[in-house]
C-alpha positions in Angstrom: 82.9 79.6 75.5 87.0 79.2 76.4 88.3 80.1 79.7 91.6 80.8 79.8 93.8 81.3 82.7 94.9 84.3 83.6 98.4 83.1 84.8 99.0 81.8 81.8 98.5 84.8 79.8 100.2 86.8 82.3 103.3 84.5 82.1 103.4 84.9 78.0 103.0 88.6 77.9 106.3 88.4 80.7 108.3 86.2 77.9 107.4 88.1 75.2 108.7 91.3 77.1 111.7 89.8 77.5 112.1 88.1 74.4 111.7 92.1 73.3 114.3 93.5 75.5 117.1 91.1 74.0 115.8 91.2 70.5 116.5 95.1 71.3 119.9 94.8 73.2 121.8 92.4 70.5 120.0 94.2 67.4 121.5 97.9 68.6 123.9 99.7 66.3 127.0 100.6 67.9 127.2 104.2 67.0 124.9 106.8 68.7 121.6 106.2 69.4 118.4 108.2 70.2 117.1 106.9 73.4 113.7 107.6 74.8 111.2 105.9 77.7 109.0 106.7 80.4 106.4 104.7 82.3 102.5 104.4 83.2 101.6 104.4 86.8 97.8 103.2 87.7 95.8 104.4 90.8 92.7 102.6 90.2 91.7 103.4 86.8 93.5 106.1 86.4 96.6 106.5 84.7 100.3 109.0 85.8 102.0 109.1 82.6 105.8 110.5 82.6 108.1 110.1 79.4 111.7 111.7 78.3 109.9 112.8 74.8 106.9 114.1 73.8 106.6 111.3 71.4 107.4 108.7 74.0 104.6 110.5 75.9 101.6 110.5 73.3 102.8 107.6 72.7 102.2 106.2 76.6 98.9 108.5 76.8 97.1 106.3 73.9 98.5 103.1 75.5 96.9 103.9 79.5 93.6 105.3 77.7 93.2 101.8 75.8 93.9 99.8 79.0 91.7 102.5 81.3 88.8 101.9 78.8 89.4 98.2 79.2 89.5 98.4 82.8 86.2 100.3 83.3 84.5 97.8 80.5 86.1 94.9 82.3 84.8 95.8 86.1 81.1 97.2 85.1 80.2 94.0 82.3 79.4 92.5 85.2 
């Protein structure tokens, strides 16, 4: 079996977020643009979710379900 480090893969996931948020910010068009967000918020395993759209929110909702489902599978396979 591999182990792998979890400050490793915690240190890729932080490049390829940034590598993300300038791929964004120099591939923008100039004119208008449509901008949406929001965030995820964990208390335990339980997610806040808060977004400008309601896309932006289902969107968010799916994402906190996956990683609470991960979370409870991660803390009782042992």
């Amino acid at each position: 079996m591999v182990e792998i480090d979890l400050t490793s893969v915690g240190l890729v996931v932080v490049v390829i977020g940034f590598l993300l948020i300038f791929t964004g910010i120099f591939s923008q068009n100039k004119g208008k643009a449509k901008v949406e967000g929001g965030g995820i918020i964990f208390i335990g395993p339980i997610p806040i979710v808060g977004a400008t759209s309601e896309r932006a929110f289902y969107t968010l909702l799916f994402i906190a379900v996956v990683f609470m489902v991960l979370f409870i599978m991660l803390n009782y396979s042992r």
